[in-house]
C-alpha positions in Angstrom: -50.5 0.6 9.2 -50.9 1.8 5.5 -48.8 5.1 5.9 -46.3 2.6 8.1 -45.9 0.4 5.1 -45.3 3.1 2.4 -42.8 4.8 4.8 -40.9 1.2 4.7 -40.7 0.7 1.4 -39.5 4.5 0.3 -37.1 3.9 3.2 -35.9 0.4 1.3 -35.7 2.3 -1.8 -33.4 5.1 -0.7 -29.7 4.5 -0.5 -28.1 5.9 3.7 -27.5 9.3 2.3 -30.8 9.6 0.6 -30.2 8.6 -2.8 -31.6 5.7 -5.3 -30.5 2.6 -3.8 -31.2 1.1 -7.9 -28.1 1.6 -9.6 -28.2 4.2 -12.8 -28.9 2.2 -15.9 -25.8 1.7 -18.0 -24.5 3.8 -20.6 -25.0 2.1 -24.1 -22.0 1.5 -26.2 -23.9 3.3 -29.1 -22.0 5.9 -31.2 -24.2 8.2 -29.5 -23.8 7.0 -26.2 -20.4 7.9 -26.7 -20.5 10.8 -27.6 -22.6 11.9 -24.7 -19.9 10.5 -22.4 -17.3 12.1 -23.8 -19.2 15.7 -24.0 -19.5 15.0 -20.1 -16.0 14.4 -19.0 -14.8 16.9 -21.1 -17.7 20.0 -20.1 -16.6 18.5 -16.4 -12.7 18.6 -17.2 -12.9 21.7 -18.1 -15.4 23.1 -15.0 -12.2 21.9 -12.8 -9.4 23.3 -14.5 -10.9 26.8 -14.4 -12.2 26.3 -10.6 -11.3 27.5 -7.9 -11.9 24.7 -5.5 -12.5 20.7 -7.0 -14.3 20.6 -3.9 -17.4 23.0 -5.1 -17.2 22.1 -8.4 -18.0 18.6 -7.5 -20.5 19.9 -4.9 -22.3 21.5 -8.1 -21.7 18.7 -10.4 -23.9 16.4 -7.8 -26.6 19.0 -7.4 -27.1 19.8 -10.8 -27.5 15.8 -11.3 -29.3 14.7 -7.9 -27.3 11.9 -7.0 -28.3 12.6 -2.8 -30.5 14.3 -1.0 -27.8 16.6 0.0 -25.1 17.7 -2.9 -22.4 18.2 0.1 -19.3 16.3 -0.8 -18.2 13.7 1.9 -14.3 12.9 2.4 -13.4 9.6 4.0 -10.1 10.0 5.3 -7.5 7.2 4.5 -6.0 7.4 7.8 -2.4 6.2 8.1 -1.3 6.9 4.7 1.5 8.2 4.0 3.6 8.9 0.5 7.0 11.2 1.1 6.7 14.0 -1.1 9.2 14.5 -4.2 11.8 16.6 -5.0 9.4 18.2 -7.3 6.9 19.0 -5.2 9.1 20.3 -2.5 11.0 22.9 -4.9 7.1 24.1 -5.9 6.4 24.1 -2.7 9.7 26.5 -1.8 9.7 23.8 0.8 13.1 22.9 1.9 14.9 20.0 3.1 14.1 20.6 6.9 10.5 22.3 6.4 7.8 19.8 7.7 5.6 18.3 5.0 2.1 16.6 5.5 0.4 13.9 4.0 -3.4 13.5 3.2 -5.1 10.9 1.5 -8.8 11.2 1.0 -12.0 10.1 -1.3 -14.8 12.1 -2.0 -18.3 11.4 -2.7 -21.6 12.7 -3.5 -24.2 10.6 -1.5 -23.4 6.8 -2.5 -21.1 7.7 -5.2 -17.3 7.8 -5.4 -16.0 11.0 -7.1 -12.8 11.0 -6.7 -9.3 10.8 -5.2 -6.9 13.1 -3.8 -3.1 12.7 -2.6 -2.2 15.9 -0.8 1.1 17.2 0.1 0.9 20.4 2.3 3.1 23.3 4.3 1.2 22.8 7.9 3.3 25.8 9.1 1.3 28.0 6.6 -2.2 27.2 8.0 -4.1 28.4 11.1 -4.3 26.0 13.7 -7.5 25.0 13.1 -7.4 24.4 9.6 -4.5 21.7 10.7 -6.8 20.3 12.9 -9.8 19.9 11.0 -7.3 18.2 8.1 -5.7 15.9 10.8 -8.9 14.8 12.8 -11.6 14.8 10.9 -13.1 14.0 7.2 -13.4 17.7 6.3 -12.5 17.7 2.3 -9.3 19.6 2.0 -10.5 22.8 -0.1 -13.5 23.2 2.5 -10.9 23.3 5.2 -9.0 26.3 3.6 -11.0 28.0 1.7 -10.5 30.9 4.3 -6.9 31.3 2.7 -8.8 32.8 -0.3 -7.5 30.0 -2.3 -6.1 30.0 -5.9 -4.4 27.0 -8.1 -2.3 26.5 -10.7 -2.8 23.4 -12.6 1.0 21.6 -13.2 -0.8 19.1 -15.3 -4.0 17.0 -16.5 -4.2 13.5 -17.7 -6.9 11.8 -19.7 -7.5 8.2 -18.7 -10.3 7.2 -20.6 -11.3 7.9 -24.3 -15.0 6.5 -25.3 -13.9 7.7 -29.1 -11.0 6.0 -30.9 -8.1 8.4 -32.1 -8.9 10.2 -34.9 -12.8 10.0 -34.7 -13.6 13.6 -35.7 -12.2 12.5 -39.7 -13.6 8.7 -39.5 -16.7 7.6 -40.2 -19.3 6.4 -37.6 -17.9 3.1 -36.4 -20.3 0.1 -36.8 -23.0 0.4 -34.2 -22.2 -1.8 -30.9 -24.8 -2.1 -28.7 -24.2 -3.7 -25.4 -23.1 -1.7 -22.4 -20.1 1.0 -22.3 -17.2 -0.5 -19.8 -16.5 2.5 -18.2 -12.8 2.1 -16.2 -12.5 3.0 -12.4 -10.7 6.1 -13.2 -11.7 8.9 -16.0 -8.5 12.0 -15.9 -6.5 13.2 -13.4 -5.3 16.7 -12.5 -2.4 17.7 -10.7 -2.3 21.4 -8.6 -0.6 23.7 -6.4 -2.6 25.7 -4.1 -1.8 28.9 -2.7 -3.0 31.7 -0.6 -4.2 34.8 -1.3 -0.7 36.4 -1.1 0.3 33.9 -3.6 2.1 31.7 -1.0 2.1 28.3 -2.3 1.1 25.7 0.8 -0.7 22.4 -1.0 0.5 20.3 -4.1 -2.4 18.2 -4.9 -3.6 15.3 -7.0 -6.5 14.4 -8.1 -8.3 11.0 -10.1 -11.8 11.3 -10.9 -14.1 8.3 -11.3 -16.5 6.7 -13.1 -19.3 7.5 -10.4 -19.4 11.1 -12.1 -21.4 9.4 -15.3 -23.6 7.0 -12.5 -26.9 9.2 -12.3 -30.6 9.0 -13.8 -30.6 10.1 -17.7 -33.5 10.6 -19.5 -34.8 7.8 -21.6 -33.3 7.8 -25.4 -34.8 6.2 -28.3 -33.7 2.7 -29.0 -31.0 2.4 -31.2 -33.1 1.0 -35.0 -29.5 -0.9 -35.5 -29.9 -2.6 -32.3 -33.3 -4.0 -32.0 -35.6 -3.7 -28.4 -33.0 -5.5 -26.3 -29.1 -4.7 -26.6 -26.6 -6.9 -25.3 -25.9 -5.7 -21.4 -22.1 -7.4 -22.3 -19.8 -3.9 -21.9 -18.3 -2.8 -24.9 -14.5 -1.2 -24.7 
């Protein structure tokens, strides 16, 4: 009964994909705190632009910070979306007017957490049959689903969102302490992509928005704050 009663309660505690089911405690608005967040996005900004595939990145990113019990990334299809592609995208593509474009629409997360957000454009003429069927029946992330292609990118463009810093930090003093909790917004940067083959024939255009589940794992204990006393303010701090 004793062993039964233990395996409830670690069960209680442990989100459906084997994770914490206690939220990470917040990030403090501290000057420190925010540089820490900023050192985080930016080392994970830059991990993307020079990968490969978002997909394994992110697969790394979640291992390297246990947030499951299994760092494989999860997509949930957004089935029945649909967004015609531009002008733009068909000319990078060398799409034309008559060549059949797809739609994808998918989020990814690590365990419990939201990691990001991906609209994808691609050529299904230029993929094997059942890399279109994995993309059009199942929750397969995209780069997972082609990575047979021996896939490269070429990054068209990325977009900060969210700066924990105001402009012109690096020449300012440190700003007054604040010492609630960090508001951290829904979305963190956003990279836009073309994806090609191995022979360098371009078949996906790709955009992605990372989240603020990326910063939601366990960090180790810092030293309070002398300037904010044993118990900050939880009120978040912009």
């Amino acid at each position: 009964m004793r062993a039964a009663l233990v395996a409830l309660a670690l069960s209680t505690a442990m989100g459906t994909h084997g994770v914490r089911a206690d939220p990470a405690p917040a990030w403090p608005a501290t000057y420190l705190g925010r540089v820490e967040a900023l050192a985080l996005v930016e080392g994970l900004n830059a991990r993307l632009l020079a990968s490969r595939s978002a997909t394994a990145t992110l697969e790394g990113w979640c291992a390297e910070h246990g947030m499951a019990a299994s760092p494989r990334l999860a997509a949930n299809l957004q089935r029945g979306a649909d967004k015609p592609a531009s002008e733009e995208t068909r000319r990078r593509l060398n799409a034309g007017p008559d060549t059949v474009l797809r739609y994808r629409q998918v989020r990814l997360a690590c365990g419990d957490h939201l990691l990001s957000e991906a609209d994808n454009w691609y050529v299904p003429e230029r993929l094997t049959p059942e890399m279109n069927r994995l993309l059009e029946t199942t929750d397969t992330p995209f780069g997972r689903a082609v990575q047979a292609l021996g896939t490269t990118r070429q990054t068209l463009g990325a977009e900060r969102l969210w700066q924990p810093l105001p402009q012109g930090w690096e020449q300012a003093p440190p700003p007054q302490e604040a010492c609630g909790a960090l508001a951290i917004p829904d979305h963190l940067f956003r990279h836009r992509a073309v994806l090609f083959t191995a022979e360098r024939v371009p078949f996906s255009e790709v955009v992605e928005t990372y989240g603020s589940a990326i910063l939601a794992f366990h960090r180790a204990a810092r030293p309070v704050d002398p300037a904010c006393g044993a118990a900050p303010s939880r009120q978040p701090q912009p």
